[in-house]
Each structure stands twice: as C-alpha cells, then as structure tokens.
C-alpha positions as CSV (number, residue, x, y, z in Angstrom):
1,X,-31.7,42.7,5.3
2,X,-33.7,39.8,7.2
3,X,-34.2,38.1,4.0
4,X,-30.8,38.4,2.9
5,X,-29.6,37.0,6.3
6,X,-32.0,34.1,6.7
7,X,-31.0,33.3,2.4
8,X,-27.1,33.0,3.6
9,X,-27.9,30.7,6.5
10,X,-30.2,28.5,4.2
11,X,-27.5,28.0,1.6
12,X,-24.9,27.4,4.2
13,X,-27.3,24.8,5.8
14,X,-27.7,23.2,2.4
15,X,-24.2,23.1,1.8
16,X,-23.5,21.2,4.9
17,X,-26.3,19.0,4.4
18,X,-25.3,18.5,0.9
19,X,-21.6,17.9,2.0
20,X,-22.4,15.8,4.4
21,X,-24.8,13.6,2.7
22,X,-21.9,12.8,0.0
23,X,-19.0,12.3,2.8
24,X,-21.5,9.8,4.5
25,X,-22.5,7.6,0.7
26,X,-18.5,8.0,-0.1
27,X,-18.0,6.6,3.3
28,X,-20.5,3.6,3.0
29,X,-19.3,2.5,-0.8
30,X,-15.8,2.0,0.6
31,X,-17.3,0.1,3.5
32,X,-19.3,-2.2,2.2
33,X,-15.9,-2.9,-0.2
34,X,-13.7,-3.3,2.5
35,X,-16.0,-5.7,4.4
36,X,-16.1,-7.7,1.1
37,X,-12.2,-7.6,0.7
38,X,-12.2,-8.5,4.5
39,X,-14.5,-11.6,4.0
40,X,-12.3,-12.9,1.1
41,X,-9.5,-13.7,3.3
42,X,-10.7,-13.9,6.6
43,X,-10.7,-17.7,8.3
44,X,-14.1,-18.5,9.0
45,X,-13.5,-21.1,11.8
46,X,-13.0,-18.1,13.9
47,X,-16.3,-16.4,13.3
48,X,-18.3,-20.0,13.5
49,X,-17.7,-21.4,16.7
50,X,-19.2,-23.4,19.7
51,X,-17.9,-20.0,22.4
52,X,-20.7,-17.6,21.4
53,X,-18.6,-15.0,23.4
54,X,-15.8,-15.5,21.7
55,X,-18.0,-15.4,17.8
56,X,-19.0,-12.0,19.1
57,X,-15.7,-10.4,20.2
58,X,-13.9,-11.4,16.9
59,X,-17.3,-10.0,14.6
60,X,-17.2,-6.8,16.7
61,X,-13.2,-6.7,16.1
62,X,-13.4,-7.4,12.5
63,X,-16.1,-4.6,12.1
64,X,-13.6,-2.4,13.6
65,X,-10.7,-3.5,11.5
66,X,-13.5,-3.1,8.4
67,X,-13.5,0.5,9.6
68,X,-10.4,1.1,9.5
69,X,-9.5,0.0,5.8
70,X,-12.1,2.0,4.8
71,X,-10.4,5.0,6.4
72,X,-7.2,3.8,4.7
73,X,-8.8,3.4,1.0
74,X,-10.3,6.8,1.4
75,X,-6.6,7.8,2.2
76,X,-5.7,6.9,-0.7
77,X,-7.8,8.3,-3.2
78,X,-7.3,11.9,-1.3
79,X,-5.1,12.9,-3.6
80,X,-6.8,12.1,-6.7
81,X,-10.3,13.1,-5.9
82,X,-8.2,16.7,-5.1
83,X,-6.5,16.8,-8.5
84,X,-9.3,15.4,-10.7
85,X,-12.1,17.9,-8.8
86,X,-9.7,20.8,-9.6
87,X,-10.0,19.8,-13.6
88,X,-12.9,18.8,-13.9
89,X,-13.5,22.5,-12.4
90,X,-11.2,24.1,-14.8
91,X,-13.2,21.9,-17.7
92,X,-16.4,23.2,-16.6
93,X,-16.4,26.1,-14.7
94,X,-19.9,27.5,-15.1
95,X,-21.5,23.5,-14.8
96,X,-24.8,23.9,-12.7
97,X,-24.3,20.3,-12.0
98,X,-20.5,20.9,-10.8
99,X,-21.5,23.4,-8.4
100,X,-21.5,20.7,-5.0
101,X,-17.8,20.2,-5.9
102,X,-15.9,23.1,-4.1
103,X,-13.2,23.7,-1.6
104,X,-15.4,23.0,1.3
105,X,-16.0,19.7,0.1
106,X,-12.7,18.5,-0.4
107,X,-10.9,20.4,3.0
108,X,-13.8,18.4,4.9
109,X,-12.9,14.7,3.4
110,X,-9.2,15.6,4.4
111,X,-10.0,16.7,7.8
112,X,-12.5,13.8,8.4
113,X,-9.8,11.2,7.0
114,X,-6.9,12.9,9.2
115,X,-9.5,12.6,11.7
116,X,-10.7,8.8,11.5
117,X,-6.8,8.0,11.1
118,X,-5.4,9.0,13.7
119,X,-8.9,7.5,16.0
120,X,-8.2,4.3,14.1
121,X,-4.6,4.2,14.9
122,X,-4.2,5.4,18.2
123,X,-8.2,3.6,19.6
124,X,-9.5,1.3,17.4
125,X,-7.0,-1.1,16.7
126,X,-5.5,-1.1,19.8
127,X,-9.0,-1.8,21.1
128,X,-9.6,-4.8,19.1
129,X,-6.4,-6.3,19.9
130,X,-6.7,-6.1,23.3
131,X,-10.7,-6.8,23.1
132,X,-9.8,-10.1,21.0
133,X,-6.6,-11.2,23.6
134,X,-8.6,-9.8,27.0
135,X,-10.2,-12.9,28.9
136,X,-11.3,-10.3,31.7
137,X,-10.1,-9.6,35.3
138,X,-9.4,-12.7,37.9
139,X,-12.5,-13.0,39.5
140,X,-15.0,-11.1,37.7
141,X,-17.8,-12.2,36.3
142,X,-17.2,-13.6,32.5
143,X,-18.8,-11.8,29.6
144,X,-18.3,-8.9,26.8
145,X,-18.6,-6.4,29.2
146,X,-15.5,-7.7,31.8
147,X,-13.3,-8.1,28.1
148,X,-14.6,-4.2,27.6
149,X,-13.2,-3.1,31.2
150,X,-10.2,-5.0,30.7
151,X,-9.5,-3.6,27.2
152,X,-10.7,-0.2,28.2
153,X,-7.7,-0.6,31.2
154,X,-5.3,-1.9,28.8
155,X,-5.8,1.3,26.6
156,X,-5.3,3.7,29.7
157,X,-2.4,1.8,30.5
158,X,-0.7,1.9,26.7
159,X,-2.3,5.7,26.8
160,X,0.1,6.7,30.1
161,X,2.6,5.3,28.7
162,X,2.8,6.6,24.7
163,X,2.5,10.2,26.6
164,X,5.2,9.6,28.5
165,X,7.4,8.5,26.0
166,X,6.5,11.4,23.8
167,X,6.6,13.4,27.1
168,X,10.5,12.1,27.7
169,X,11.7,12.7,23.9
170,X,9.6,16.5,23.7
171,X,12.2,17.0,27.1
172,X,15.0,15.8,25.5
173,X,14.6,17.9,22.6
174,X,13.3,21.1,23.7
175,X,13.8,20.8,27.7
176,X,12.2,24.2,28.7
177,X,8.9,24.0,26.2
178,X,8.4,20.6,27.2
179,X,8.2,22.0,31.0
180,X,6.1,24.6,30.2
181,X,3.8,22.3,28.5
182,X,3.4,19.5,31.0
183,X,-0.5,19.8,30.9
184,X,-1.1,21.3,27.3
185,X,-2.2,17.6,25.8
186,X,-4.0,18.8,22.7
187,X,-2.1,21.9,21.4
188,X,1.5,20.4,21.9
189,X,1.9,16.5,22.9
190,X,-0.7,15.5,20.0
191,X,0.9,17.0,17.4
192,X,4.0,16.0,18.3
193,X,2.4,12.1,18.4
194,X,0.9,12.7,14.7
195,X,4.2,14.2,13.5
196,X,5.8,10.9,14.8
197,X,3.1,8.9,13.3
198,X,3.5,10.2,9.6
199,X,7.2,10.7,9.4
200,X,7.3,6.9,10.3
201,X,5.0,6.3,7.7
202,X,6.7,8.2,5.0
203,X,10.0,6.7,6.2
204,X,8.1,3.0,5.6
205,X,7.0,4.1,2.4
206,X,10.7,5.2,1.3
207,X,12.3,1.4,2.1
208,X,8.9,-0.1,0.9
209,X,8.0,1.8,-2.6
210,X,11.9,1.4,-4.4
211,X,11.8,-2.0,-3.8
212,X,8.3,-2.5,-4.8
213,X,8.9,-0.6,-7.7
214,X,11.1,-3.3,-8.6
215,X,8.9,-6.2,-8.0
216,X,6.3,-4.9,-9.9
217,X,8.2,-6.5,-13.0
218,X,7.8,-10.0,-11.3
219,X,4.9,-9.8,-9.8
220,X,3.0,-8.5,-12.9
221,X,5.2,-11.4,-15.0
222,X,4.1,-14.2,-12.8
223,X,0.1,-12.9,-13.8
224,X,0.7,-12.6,-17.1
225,X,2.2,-15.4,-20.0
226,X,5.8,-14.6,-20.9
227,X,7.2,-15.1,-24.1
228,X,9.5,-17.6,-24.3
229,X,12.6,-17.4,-27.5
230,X,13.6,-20.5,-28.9
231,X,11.5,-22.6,-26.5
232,X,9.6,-25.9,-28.0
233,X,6.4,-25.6,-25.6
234,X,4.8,-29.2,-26.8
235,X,7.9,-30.6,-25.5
236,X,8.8,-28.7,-22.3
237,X,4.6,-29.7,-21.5
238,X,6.0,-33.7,-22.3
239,X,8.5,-33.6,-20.1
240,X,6.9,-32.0,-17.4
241,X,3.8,-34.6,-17.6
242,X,6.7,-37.5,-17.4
243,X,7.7,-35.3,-14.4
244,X,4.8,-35.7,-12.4
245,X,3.8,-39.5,-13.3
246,X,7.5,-40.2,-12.1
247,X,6.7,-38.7,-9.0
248,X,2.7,-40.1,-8.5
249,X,4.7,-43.2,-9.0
250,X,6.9,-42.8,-6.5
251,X,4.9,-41.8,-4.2
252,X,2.0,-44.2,-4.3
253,X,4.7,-47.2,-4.2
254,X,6.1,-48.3,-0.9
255,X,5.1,-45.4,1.0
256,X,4.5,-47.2,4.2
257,X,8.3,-48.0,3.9
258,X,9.6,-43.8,3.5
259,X,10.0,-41.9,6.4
260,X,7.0,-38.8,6.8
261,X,10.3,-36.1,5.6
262,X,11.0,-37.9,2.3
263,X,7.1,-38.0,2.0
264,X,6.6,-34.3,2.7
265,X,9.6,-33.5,0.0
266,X,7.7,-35.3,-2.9
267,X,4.6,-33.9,-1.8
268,X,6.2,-30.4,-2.3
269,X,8.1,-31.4,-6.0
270,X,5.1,-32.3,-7.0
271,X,3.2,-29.7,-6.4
272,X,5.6,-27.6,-7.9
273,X,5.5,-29.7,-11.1
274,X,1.7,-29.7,-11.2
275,X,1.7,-25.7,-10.6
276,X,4.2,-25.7,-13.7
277,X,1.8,-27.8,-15.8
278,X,-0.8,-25.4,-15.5
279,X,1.0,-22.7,-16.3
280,X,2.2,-24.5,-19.5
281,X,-1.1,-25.6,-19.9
282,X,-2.1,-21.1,-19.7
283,X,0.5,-20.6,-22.2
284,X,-0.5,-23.0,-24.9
285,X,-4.2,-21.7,-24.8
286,X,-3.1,-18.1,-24.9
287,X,-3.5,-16.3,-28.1
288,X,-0.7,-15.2,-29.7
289,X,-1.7,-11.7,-28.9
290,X,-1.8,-12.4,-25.3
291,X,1.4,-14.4,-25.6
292,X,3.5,-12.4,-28.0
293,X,2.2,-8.4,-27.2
294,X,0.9,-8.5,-23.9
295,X,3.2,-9.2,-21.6
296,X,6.1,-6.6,-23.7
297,X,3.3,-3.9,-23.5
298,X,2.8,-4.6,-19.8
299,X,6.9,-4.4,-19.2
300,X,7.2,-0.8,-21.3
301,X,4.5,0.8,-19.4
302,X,5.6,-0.7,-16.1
303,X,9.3,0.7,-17.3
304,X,7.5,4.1,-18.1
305,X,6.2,5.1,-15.3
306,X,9.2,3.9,-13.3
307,X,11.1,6.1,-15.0
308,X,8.6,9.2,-15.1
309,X,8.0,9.2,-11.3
310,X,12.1,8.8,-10.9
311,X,12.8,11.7,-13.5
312,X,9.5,14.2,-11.7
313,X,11.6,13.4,-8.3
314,X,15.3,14.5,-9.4
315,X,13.0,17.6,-11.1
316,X,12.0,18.1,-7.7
317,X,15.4,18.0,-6.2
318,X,16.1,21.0,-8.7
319,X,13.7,22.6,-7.6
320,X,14.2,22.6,-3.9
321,X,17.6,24.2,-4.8
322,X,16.4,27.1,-6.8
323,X,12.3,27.4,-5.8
324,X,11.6,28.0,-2.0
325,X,7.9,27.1,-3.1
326,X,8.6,23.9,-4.1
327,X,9.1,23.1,-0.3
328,X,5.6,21.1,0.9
329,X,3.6,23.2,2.9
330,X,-0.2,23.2,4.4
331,X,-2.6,25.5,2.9
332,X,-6.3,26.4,4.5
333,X,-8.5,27.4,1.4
334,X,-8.6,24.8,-1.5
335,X,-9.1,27.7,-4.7
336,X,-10.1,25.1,-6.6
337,X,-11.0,25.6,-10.3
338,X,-8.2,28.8,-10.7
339,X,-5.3,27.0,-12.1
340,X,-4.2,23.4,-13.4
341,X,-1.9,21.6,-10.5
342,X,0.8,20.9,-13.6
343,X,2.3,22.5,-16.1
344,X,1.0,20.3,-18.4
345,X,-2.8,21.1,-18.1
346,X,-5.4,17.9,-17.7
347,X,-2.8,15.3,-19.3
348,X,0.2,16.1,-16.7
349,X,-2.9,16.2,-14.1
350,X,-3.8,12.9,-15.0
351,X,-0.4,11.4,-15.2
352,X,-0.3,12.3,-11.5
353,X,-3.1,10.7,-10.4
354,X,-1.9,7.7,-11.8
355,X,1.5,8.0,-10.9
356,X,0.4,8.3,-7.4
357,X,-1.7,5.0,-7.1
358,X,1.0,3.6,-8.4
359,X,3.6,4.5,-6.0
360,X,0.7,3.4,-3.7
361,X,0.2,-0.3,-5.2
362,X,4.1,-0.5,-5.4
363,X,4.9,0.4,-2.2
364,X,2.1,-2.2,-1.2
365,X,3.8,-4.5,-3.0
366,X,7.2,-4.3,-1.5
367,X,5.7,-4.0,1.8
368,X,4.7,-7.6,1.6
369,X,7.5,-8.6,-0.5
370,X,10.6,-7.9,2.3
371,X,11.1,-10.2,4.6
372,X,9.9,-8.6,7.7
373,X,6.4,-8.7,6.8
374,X,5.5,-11.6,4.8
375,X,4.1,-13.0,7.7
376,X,1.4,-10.4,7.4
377,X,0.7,-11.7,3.8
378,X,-3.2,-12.4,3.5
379,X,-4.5,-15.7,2.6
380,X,-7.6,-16.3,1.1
381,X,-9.9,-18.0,3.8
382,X,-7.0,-18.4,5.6
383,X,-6.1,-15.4,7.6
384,X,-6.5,-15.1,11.3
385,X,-7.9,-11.9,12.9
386,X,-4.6,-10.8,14.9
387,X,-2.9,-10.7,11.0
388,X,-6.3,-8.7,9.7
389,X,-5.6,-6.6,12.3
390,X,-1.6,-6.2,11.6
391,X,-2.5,-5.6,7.9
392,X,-5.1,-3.0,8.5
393,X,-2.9,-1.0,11.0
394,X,0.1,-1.5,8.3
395,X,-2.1,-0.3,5.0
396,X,-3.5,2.5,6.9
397,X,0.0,4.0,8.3
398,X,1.1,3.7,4.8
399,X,-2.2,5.1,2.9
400,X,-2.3,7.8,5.3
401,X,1.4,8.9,4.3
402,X,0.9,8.8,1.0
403,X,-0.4,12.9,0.6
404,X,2.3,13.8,2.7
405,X,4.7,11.4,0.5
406,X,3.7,12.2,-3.0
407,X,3.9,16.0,-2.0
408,X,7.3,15.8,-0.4
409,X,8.6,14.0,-3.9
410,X,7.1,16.8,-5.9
411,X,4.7,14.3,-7.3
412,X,2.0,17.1,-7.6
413,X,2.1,20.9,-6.5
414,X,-1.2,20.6,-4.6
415,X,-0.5,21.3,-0.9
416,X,-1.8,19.5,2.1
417,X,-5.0,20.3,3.5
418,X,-5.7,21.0,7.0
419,X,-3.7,19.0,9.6
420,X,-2.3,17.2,7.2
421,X,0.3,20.7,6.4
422,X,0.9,20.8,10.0
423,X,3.8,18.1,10.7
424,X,6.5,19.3,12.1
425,X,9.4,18.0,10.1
426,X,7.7,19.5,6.5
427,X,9.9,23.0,6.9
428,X,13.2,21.5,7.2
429,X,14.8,21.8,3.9
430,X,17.8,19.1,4.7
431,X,15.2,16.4,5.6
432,X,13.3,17.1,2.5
433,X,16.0,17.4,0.2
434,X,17.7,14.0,1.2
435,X,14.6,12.4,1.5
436,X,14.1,13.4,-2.0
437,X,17.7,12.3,-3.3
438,X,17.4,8.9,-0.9
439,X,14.3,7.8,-2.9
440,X,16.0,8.7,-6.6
441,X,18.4,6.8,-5.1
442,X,17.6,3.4,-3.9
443,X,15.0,3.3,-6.5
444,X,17.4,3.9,-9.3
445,X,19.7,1.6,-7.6
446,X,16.6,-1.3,-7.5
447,X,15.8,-1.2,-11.1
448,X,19.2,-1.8,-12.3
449,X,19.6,-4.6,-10.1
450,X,16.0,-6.0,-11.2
451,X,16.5,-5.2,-14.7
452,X,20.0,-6.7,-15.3
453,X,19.2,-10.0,-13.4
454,X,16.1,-10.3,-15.1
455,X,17.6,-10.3,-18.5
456,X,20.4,-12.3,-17.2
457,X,17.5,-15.2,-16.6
458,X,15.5,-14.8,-19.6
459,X,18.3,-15.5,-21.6
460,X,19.3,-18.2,-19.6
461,X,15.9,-19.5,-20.4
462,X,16.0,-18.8,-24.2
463,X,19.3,-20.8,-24.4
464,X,18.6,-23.8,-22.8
465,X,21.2,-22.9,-19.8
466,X,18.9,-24.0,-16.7
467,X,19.1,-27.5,-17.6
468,X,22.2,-28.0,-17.0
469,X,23.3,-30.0,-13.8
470,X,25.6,-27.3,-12.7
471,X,23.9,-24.6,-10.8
472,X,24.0,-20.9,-12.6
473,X,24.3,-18.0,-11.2
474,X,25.5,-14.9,-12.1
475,X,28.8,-15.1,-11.4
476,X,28.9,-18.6,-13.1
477,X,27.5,-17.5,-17.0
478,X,28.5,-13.7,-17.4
479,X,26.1,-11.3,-19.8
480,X,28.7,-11.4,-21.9
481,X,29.2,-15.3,-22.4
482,X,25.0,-15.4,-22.6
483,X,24.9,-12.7,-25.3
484,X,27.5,-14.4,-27.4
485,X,26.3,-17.8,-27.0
486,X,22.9,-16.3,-28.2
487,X,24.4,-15.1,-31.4
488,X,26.5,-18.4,-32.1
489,X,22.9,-20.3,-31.9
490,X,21.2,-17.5,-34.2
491,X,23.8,-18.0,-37.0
C-alpha cells in the first residue's frame, strides 16, 4: 500500500514538474518575441541618454511593459491551444507522446494567464507609469529608490481609491451585501473589479472588431497590388514622374522668397507623389499572378470569413432562444479528448481557431483605425514609452476578452476555464442575447457600407472619373450612372 502511495505522489510530482517546465519555455518564447516586437518600435533616444537614472527607470519600465504583451499574446492563443489540444487528443488518443497534453495542463495556462492579467493590469502598468513620471518626494534624496516610494505611494493612493469606487457602485447596486461585505476584499470587491474589467473589454471589442472587420478590406488592399480595369499603367507612371519634377522644380526655385507654409505644403504633395511612384513602380514589377489573382483571392477569403463568423453569430442567437446550454458558462475539469468542440469534427474545429484570431487581428485593426486611438498607433523607432505603455494596457484588456468574447458569440462551444467562467454578467440571458444581435448588427451594417463605397471607387478608378476637376463623391456620380457609363465604354 506504501508503494502504491509513494507511486501516486511521484507521478503527481512529475506531472507538475512536467507542467510546469512547459508553462515556464511557453512563457519565455513569447518573451523573448515581445521584447523583439517592443524594440522595433520603441525610440531609442529614450533608452540612450546622458541621466543614467533616467536610462534605468525607462529599461526597467519597458521590461515591465515586455511582460505584459507577453501575457496578452498568450491570451490570445488560449483559445486555440484549448481547441487544437482537444483534436489532436481525439486524433491520437492512445499517443505515448501526447500523454503531457491533458486537462491539467491547459486549466493551469488559463489560471496563470487570468492570473498575470489581472497583476499586469491592476500593478504593473500602473507601476511603470508612475515609476517613469515619479521624480521622487520634495526633499528626499534623488535616486531609483525615492521614484520606488513615490510610485509605490501613488499605487496605494489609486488602490484606495478604485476600492472605493467599486465600494460606492457594489452599494448602489446591492445596498445591504455591500454592507455586509465592507471587509471581504478578496471574495466579493475583486470579483466584482475583474467582472468590470472584462465586460469593458468585451464591450471594446464589440465597437472595435465590426469596424475592423471592415477595414480589413483596405488595410489588406493597401499591402497588396490591385488590379486596375482599363488603366494604361506606362502612362499613369509618366504623368506621375512629370508630377514630381514639377514640384522638385518648384521647390528648389525661389525658395528663399515662399513663406515656411507654402514650403511645408509642397513638401507634403510631394511626398505623396513619390509614395505613389513607388507603388506604380510595385505594380509594374508584379507578376501577373500577383497582379491579376492575388489580390481577388485575398478579397474572397477576407469576404468568407466575414461572412462565416456573422452567419455562426446569428446561429448563436437561435440558439440562445431554444438551447439553455448554449448560454456561456465556467466549467472546472477540461475532459479533454471525449468529444470534438463542433459539429463538424477537426475541419469546423479548425475554422474556429482561425476564425478567432481573426476576430482578434480585426478588432486590433479597428482599434487603431477609430479616431480615439490613433494616437496610440506605433511607430517604428519612433514610439515613446508612455504610448508602449498605452498600447500594452489596450492589447492586453482586449486579448484578455477575447475567451470570454468568442464564447459569448458562440464562436466555439468550449467553456471558460477557471476564473475566467466566473464574471458576473455571463448568466444574464438579455445581456447575452443583445450583445449577440448588437454585433450581427453593426457588423452587417459595416460591410455594406465598406463594400458598396468600395465598389463605388474602383469603378470610379476604372473609368477615368477621379480626374476630373469636379470633386466626386457619392452623392455626385450614383452606382447607377457608374455602371452605365461602364457599359457605354465596353461597347
């Protein structure tokens, strides 16, 4: 019976050992890619200065903030690591290699990521803020260590008064629990911050993913070379080169004699005209492969999924109607390698995971794209450590409501692991059901917005129509007047 005892504890020390050792190289692969990411557009004048204080502060900050998009990366790919472990379980399911991918495995990444979240969110990037702005207290003796005391005060501070805010809107909701649980910090005020947390984070996810569903189209047009009917490219390449000696001209002659506005405006034109050049100059090295196939390909499958993840969410929405189990819930135990997560075996499984990351890059996409947070756009070599810190806060509130998003959609049937399930607001069946209709929605509502303007300007391309002097717009040319005009030229 000894033996058999001391042979259970051995495996489960092996198992955590074994566990462990893969959460910690998973853990180390995303930062060392985050650092790199995080080097690309950081501005080195910051980091290589004469203040060796100040070098310090920011390299101690910028490790915190590499911390942190590792955490958000990892976020990410939660979901998909869960789905794809499930089928490649189902594929092999007596693999003696397979055997250190289990349940335990994949409830500790979720716990460890809700974990390093919610530390990163609520301490660590609060910390480098303040560490980076803190000078330390009048009086004191400069150093790191008065920033740390005045940071560490600054967190108290913003500590006291987050609990009392969550403290004053607990008593406004339930008055007599609230009272009850004055002192109970980590059973009841915590939750209730983390429930905040993510339903802001799905909520930013709902305005950011429709509309960065519909800037894929254009983002993913501007990297690739568009095909261009009836378009003569030696000579739109001629006149563009005339273009831009016009304006080298003009600007090297009598400059002394222009005022620095009219300088800066040809300056800008001309940089616009060179930018167009080399795109000209991209199209007429393309193949025609590239030219003619790539760029239609691109568009369809853009369009597919699109219209996949919209038609799995009004699914969803039918099944919230009929299905009580369709509502997202928390489950403890991962029985991995029992059943396929879709009805469609490995293929539907694998369309998830792909739907999913998509949602993720488009919502990522739109996030940047809207006009409140453009100023957080990165720049290559270029970006100052408060925006690192802005961008890592904002990719990790939206990574880290992505489980909690895709599930709510009905993206996939696998339910949340560990606190993750435990949100508050995940039983009520009115905020589900119109969070589910408000995405179908606005995201239905963005595409054919995109889709008809879009057309509207390629064929104002193809025809010739931009050239005019007379500025056109939609309400100018109608579809109709395009479409006809289009024929007229054909015949």
């Amino acid at each position: 019976m000894e033996t058999e005892d001391v042979t259970v504890r051995e495996q489960l020390f092996h198992d955590r050992v074994r566990e462990t050792i893969i959460c910690v190289l998973l853990f180390i692969c995303l930062y060392i890619l985050s650092h790199f990411i995080l080097t690309h557009f950081k501005k080195n004048a910051e980091f290589v200065t004469d203040d060796i204080e100040d070098a310090t502060v920011n390299k101690i900050a910028l490790w915190l903030c590499t911390f942190t998009l590792s955490v958000a990366v990892c976020a990410v790919l939660l979901l998909p690591i869960s789905i794809l472990s499930n089928e490649v379980l189902l594929t092999f399911p007596h693999s003696y290699y397979m055997q250190w991918l289990n349940g335990s495995l994949i409830r500790g990444l979720w716990n460890l990521v809700f974990l390093f979240s919610n530390l990163s969110l609520v301490f660590l990037m609060p910390f480098a803020y303040f560490f980076t702005e803190s000078e330390g207290f009048a009086g004191s003796k400069k150093g790191i260590m008065a920033r740390v005391y005045e940071t560490a005060v600054m967190l108290l501070l913003l500590s006291l008064l987050v609990l009392g805010i969550v403290w004053v809107a607990s008593a406004l909701i339930h008055h007599n629990t609230a009272r009850e649980n004055l002192y109970d910090l980590w059973e009841y005020y915590l939750p209730h911050l983390y429930s905040g947390i993510s339903l802001f984070g799905v909520l930013l996810l709902l305005l950011c993913t429709p509309f960065g569903l519909s800037r894929m189209f254009s983002v993913t047009g501007n990297l690739l070379v568009k095909p261009r009917l009836l378009e003569n490219l030696e000579e739109t390449m001629n006149c563009t080169a005339f273009e831009e000696a016009s304006l080298s001209r003009k600007l090297k002659s009598n400059t002394s004699c222009w005022i620095s506005a009219n300088i800066e405006a040809i300056n800008n034109e001309l940089l616009s005209v060179q930018s167009k050049r080399i795109a000209l100059e991209l199209r007429k090295r393309a193949s025609p492969w590239q030219r003619n196939l790539g760029y239609p390909v691109a568009m369809l499958l853009l369009l597919a999924l699109t219209a996949v993840s919209v038609l799995m969410v009004c699914f969803h929405v039918l099944e919230l109607l009929f299905d009580e189990s369709a509502m997202p819930r928390g489950m403890e135990d991962p029985h991995l390698g029992l059943a396929s997560f879709s009805m469609f075996g490995s293929l539907g499984a694998a369309v998830q995971v792909v739907i999913i990351l998509y949602l993720m890059v488009s919502s990522v996409v739109g996030f940047y794209c809207s006009p409140l947070f453009t100023g957080l756009l990165p720049r290559a070599q270029d970006t100052t450590l408060t925006q690192i810190i802005g961008n890592c806060v904002s990719l990790l509130i939206l990574s880290s409501a992505l489980p909690v998003f895709s599930r709510t959609l009905g993206i996939t049937r696998f339910d949340l692991l560990g606190d993750f399930g435990r949100y508050n607001w995940l039983g009520n069946f009115h905020i589900v059901f119109l969070y589910n209709m408000l995405f179908a929605g606005l995201t239905s509502a963005c595409l054919i917005n995109t889709v008809t303007w879009a057309l509207q300007r390629e064929l104002i391309r193809a025809f010739g129509l931009h050239r005019l002097p007379l500025t056109v717009s939609r309400s100018t040319i109608p579809l109709k007047l395009l479409l006809a005009n289009g024929l007229s030229k054909i015949h």
